[in-house]
MARNUZA-492336 format. One record per residue (C-alpha): residue in one letter; x, y, z. Coordinates in steps of 0.25 Angstrom, whole numbers, padded with zeros to 4 digits, always signed. Layout:
BEGIN
AXYZ...
***
This chain:
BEGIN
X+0053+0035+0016X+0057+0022+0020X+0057+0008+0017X+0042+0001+0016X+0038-0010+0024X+0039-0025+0017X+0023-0025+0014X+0024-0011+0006X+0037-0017-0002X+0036-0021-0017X+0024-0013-0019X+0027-0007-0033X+0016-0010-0043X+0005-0017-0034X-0008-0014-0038X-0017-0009-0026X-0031-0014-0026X-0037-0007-0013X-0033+0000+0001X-0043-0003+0013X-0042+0005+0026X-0050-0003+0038X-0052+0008+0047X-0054+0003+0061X-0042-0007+0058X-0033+0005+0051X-0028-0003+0042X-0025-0001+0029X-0023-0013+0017X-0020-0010+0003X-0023-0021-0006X-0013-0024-0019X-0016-0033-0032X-0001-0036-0034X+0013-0032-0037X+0023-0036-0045X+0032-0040-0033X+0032-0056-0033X+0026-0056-0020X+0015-0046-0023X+0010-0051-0036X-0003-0056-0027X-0014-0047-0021X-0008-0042-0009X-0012-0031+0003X-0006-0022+0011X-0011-0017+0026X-0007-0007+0035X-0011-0007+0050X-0013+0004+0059X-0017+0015+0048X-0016+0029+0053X-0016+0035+0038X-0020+0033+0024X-0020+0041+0011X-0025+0034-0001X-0026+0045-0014X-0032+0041-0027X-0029+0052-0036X-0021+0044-0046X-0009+0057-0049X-0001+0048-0057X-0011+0039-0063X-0021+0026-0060X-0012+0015-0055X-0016+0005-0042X-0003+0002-0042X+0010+0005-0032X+0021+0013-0035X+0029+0013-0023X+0026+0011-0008X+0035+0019+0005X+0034+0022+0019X+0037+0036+0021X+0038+0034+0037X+0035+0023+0045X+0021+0019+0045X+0017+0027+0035X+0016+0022+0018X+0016+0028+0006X+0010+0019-0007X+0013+0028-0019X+0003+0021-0031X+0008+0021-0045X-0005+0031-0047X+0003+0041-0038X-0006+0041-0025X-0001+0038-0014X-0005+0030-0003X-0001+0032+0012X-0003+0024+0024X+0002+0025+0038X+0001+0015+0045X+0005+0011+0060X+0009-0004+0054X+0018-0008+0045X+0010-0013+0033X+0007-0028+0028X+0007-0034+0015X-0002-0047+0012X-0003-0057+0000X-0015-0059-0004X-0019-0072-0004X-0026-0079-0015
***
């Protein structure tokens, strides 16, 4: 495991609203409501580039929840997002991820 890139930090808690793969793109935005991070409190959106890989179970193990536990990447390019419902959510992705403030 090593450290996440800046646009995956200060995750816990946000509440993810929708994923949306564009196929001929390869790319790959999750869409958030909020965190409690000061910075995060607005709607906010994460995408990742080049997309070689995704897994995105919805078996809810631990529970319903849309929120995030914990985010880490277990090898370069390649992200874990561990939701407070116990799926997790794995990307790979030849691009380091990028994080927007919604706007609004």
């Amino acid at each position: 495991m090593s450290d996440v890139p800046e646009a995956l930090s200060n995750l816990h808690d946000a509440t993810l609203t929708s994923i949306e793969f564009e196929w001929s793109a390869r790319r790959c935005t999750l869409r958030f409501h909020g965190a409690p991070d000061q910075d995060l409190q607005r709607p906010f959106s994460i995408a990742f580039d080049d997309v070689t890989e995704m897994s995105i179970p919805a078996e809810r193990p631990w529970g319903p929840s849309q929120a995030l536990l914990e985010v880490d990447c277990v090898e370069p390019g390649k992200y874990v997002l561990v939701m407070q419902s116990g799926d997790e959510i794995w990307v790979a992705a030849g691009k380091e991820p990028v994080r927007t403030i919604e706007s609004g």
